[in-house]
C-alpha positions in Angstrom: -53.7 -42.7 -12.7 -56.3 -44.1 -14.6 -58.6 -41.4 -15.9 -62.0 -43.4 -16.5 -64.7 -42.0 -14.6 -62.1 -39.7 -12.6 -63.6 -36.1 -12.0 -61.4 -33.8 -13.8 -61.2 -30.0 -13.2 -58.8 -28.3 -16.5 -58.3 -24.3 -15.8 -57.8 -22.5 -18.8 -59.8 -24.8 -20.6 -61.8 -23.0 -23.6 -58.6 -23.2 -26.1 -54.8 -24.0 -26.4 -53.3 -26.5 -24.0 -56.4 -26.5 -21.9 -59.1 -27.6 -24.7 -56.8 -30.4 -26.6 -56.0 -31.6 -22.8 -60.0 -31.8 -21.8 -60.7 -33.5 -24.8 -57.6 -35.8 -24.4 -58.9 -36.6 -20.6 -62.4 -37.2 -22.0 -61.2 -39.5 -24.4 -59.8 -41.5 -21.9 -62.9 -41.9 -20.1 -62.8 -38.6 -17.5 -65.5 -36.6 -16.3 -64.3 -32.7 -17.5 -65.1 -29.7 -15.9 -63.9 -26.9 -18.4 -63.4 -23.5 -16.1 -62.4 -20.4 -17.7 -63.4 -16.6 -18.2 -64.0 -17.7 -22.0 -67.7 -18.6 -21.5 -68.0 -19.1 -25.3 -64.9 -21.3 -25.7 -65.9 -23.0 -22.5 -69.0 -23.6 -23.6 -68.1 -25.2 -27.1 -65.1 -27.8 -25.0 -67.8 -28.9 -22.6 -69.7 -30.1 -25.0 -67.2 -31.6 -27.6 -66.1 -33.2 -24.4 -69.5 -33.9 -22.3 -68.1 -32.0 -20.0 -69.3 -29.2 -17.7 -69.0 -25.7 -18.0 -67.8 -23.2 -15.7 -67.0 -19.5 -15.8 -63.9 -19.1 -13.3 -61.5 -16.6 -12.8 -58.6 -18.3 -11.5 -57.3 -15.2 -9.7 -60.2 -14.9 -7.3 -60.2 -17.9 -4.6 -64.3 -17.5 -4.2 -64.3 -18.5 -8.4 -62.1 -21.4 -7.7 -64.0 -22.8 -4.6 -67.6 -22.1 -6.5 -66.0 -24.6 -9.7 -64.9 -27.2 -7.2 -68.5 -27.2 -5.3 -69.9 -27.4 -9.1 -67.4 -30.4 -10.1 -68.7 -32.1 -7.1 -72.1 -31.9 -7.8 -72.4 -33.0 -11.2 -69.5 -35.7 -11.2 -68.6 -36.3 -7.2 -65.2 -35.5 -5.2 -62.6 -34.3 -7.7 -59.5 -36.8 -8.5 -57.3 -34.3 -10.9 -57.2 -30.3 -10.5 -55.2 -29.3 -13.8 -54.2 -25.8 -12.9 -53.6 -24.4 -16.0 -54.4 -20.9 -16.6 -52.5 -18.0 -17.1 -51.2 -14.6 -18.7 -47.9 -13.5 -19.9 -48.4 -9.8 -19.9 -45.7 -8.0 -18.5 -42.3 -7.0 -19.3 -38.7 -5.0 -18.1 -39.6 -4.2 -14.3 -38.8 -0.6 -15.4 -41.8 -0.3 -17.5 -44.3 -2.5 -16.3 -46.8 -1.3 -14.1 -46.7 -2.6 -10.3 -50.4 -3.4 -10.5 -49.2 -5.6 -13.6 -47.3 -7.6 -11.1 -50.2 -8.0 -8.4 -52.5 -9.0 -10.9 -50.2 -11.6 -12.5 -49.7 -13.3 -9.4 -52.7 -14.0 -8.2 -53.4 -15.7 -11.7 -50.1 -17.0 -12.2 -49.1 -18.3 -8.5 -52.0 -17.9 -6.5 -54.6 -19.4 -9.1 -52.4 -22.5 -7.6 -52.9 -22.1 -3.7 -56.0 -22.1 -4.2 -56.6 -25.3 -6.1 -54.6 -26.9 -3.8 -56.5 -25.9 -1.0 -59.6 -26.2 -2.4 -59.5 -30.1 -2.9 -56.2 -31.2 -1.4 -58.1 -32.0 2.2 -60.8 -34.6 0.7 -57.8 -36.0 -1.2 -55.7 -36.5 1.6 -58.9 -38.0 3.4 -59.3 -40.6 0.4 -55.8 -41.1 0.4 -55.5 -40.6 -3.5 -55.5 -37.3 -5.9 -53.6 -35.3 -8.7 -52.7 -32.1 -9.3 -51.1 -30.6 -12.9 -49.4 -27.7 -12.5 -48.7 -25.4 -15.8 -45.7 -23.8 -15.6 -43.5 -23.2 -18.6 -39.9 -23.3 -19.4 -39.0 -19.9 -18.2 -39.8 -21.3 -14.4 -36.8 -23.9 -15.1 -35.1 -21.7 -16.9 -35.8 -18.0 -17.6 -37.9 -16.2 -20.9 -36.2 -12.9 -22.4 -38.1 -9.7 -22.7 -40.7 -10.8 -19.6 -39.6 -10.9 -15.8 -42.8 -10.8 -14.4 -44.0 -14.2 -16.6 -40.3 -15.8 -15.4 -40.9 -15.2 -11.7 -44.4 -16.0 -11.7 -43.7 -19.5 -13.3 -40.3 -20.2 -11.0 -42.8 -19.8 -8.3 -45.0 -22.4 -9.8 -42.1 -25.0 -10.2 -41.5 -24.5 -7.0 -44.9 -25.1 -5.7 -45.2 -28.4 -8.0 -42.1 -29.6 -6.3 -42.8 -28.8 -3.1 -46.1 -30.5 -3.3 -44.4 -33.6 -5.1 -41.8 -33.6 -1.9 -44.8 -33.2 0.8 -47.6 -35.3 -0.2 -46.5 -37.8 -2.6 -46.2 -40.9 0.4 -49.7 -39.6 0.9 -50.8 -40.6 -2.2 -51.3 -37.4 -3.7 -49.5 -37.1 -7.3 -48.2 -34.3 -8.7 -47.3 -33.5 -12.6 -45.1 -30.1 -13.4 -45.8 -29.2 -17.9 -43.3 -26.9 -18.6 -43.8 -26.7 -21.8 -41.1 -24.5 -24.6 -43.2 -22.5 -27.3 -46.7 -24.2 -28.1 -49.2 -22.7 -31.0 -51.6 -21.1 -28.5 -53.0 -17.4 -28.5 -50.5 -16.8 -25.6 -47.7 -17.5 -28.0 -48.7 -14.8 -30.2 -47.2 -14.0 -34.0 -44.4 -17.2 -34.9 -43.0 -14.8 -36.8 -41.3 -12.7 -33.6 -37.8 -12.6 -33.0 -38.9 -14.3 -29.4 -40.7 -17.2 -31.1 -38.4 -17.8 -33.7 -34.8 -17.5 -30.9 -36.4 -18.3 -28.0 -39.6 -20.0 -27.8 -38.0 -23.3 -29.1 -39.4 -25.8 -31.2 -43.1 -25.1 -31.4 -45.6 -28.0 -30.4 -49.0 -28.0 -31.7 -51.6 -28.3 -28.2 -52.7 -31.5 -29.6 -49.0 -32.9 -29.1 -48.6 -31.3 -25.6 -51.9 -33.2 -24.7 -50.8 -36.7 -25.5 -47.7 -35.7 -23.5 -50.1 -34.8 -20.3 -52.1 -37.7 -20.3 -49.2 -40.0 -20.8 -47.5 -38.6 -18.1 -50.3 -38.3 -15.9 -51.1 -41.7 -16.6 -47.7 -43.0 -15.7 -47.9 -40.6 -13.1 -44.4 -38.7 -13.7 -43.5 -35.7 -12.6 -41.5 -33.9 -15.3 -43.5 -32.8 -18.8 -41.1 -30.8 -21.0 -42.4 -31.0 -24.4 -39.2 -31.2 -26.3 -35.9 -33.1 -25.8 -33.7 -29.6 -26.4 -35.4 -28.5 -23.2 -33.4 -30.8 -21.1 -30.4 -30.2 -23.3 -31.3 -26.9 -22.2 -31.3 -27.5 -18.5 -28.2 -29.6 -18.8 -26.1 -26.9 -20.0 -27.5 -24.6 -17.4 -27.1 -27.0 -14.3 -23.3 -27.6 -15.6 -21.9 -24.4 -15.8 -23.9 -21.6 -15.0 -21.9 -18.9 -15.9 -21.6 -20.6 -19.7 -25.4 -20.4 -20.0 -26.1 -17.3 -18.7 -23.5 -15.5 -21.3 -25.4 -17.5 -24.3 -28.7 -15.8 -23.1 -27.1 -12.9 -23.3 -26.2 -13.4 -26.4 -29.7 -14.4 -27.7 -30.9 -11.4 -25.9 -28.4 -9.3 -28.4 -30.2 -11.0 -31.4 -33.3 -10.0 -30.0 -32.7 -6.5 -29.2 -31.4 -6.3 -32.8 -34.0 -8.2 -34.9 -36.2 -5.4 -33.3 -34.0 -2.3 -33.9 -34.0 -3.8 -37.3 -38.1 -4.0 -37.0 -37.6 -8.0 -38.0 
């Protein structure tokens, strides 16, 4: 896709991946409409970016419809929905609250099905259209220490394939980030056993960006931000059983670096 003049909509937008990928779009020429519950942050990306800012809370469908109806005011029918929000809050099923687990979905999942429905009629009506879906490693893989932030994003890898599968000889492209540890508030302290065993090689958002409009641009599916991910997948997809004891075994170092209060 080429982004000049294209009517953008980036969720999650006032910081991390979300602000260095609207400023990245604008740079290419788009029309951003930064939508977040961060009204400060928004503000400040929308106008680094030129863009337009909108309080949304990605959980609520009524939030999502009211940005799209703004995006199409100010800029005209929306090209790209970059669903990108979310929260990793959760933990062991055992101790997290089941409310925990309705909330997370609908920001998570359902933040999703409602892009998609919100703007995937006009586009199928034009005949052309983009949707980014933000998913993370742990959807392809899995994430230690938090099931409900692994199921939520398996579900979103699954929608972003699904929608690929469906709607691609429509002309509707679809991009899946799934992105291993990235300097964002979401990531938290470095310093924590999970960053340091888990989370990868950490990407500044700046370097995730020029992957997204790259691969939006070339209109690819697949955005992993480092090559160990698919090292990562590799050794999965060959021999399951091989992979699952070495994440047992990183779970041991986990469990001890925080015995050991590391």
């Amino acid at each position: 896709m080429d982004l000049r003049g294209k009517t953008c909509i980036v969720t999650g937008g006032a910081s991390g991946i979300g602000a260095a990928c609207s400023r990245a779009f604008a740079a290419l020429g788009a029309n951003l409409v930064i939508a977040d519950v961060n009204d400060e942050g928004t503000q400040a990306v929308a106008e680094e970016t030129d863009g337009l800012a909108v309080h949304c809370d990605v959980g609520n469908e009524s939030d999502i419809n009211a940005t799209v109806s703004a995006a199409e005011e100010a800029f005209g029918p929306v090209d790209l929905f970059f669903s990108n929000a979310g929260v990793a809050t959760g933990g062991d099923p055992l101790e997290t609250d089941i409310q925990d687990w309705h909330d997370q979905w609908d920001i998570n999942v359902m933040a999703h099905v409602y892009a998609i429905r919100a703007v995937l009629p006009q586009m199928l009506d034009r005949g052309s259209g983009y949707f980014v879906h933000t998913a993370s490693m742990a959807g392809i893989l899995t994430t230690h220490s938090n099931v409900l932030y692994a199921a939520t994003k398996h579900a979103v890898v699954a929608i972003a394939e699904w929608m690929s599968i469906t709607y691609h000889d429509q002309g509707i492209r679809t991009s899946l980030l799934a992105p291993l540890g990235v300097n964002t508030p979401m990531l938290g302290n470095r310093g924590t056993p999970f960053a340091q065993t888990a989370a990868g090689p950490i990407k500044e958002p700046e370097e995730v960006a020029d992957m997204v409009t790259d691969a939006v641009q070339n209109e690819r599916f697949l955005i992993l931000t480092d090559e160990i991910a698919q090292t990562w997948m590799d050794r999965k997809n060959s021999d399951l059983e091989r992979w699952l004891n070495g994440m047992r075994r990183l779970q041991r170092k986990i469990d001890d670096a925080k015995q050991k209060g590391v």
